[in-house]
N, C-alpha and C positions, 0 to 999 in steps of 0.2 A: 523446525518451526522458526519462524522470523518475527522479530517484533524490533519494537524504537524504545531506548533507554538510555538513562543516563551516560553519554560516551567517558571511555576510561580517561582521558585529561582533564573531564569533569566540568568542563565547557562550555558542553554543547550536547546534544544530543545526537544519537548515534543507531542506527541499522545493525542490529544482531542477528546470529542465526543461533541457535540451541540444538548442537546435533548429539545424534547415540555414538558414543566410542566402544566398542568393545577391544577390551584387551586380549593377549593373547590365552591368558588362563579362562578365560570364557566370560569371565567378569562385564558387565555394563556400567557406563556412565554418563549423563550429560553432561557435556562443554559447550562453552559462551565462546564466540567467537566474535568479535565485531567485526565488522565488513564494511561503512562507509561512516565517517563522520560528518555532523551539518544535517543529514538527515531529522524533523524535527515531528512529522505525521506520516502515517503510510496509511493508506486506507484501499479496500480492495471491495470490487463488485465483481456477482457473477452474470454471465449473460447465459439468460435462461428462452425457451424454446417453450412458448404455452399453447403453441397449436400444431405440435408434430409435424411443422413442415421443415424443419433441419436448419431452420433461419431465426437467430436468434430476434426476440420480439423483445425483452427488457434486460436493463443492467440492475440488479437488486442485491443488496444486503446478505449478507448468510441468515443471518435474523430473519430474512422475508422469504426463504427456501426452505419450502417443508417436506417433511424427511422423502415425502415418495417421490417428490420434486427433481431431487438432485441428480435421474439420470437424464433430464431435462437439460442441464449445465450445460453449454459447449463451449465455453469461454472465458477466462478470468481477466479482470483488467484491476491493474495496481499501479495505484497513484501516489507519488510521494512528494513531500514538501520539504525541499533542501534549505538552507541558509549559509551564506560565505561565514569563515571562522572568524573572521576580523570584522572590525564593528568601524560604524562612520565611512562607511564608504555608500551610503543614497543620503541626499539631501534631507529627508526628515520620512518617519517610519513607513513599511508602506502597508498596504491594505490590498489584499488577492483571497480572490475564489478558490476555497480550496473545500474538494477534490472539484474542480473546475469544469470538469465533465461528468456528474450523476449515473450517464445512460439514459434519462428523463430529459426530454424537451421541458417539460411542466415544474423541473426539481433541479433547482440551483445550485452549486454548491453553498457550503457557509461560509461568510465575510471571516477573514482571519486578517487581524489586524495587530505587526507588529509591537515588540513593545520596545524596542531599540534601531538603530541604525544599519543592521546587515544586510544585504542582497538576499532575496528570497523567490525561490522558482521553483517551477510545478515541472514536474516529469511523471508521462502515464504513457504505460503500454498495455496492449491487449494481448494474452495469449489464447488462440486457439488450442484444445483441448483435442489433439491431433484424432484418435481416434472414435471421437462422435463428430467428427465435420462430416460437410457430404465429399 
């Protein structure tokens, strides 16, 4: 599992991952692992297939994917909204679309709007969901 939370220098916010460890007695555990700092939103759509032609037709919410839906899925796309760690480095706050890309011509992302001086940029990839492609 991956989420965004308070980064350990306590800064900034931060990209975790929460994986299973089992030990060698058989035991389980989950561990926090952080993996990027600056990271401040993730948000993720899936590209869903609503006419069986093996071509994805919308990017939507898991929210908007209903249960018999999901072998519909052929694609996840995750967008994330970083910030430099050091602050006063843009002239005055700045204001971006974020997630910048919906999947919707019709659905904008939301205005996020600084509340300080850092650098902020958007990074999105799509992955194809290798074995439902054509």
């Amino acid at each position: 599992a991956f989420y965004v939370g308070v980064s350990n220098s306590g800064d900034s916010r931060s990209l975790y991952r929460l994986q299973l460890q089992v030990t060698g007695a058989g035991a389980a555990s989950m561990v926090t692992q952080e993996l990027v700092e600056g990271v401040v939103d993730m948000q993720i759509f899936y590209g869903e297939d609503t006419n069986s032609d093996r071509v994805i037709d919308q990017y939507v919410d898991a929210s908007a994917v209903a249960v018999a839906d999901w072998p519909n899925i052929l694609s996840v796309r995750v967008n994330l909204l970083l910030t430099s760690l050091d602050n006063n480095i843009v002239s005055q706050p700045q204001t971006v679309f974020f997630p910048a890309d919906t999947g919707s011509s019709a659905v904008v992302g939301g205005s996020f709007t600084a509340s300080d001086r850092r650098l902020y940029q958007i990074f999105s990839t799509t992955i194809g969901i290798r074995n439902r492609l054509p």
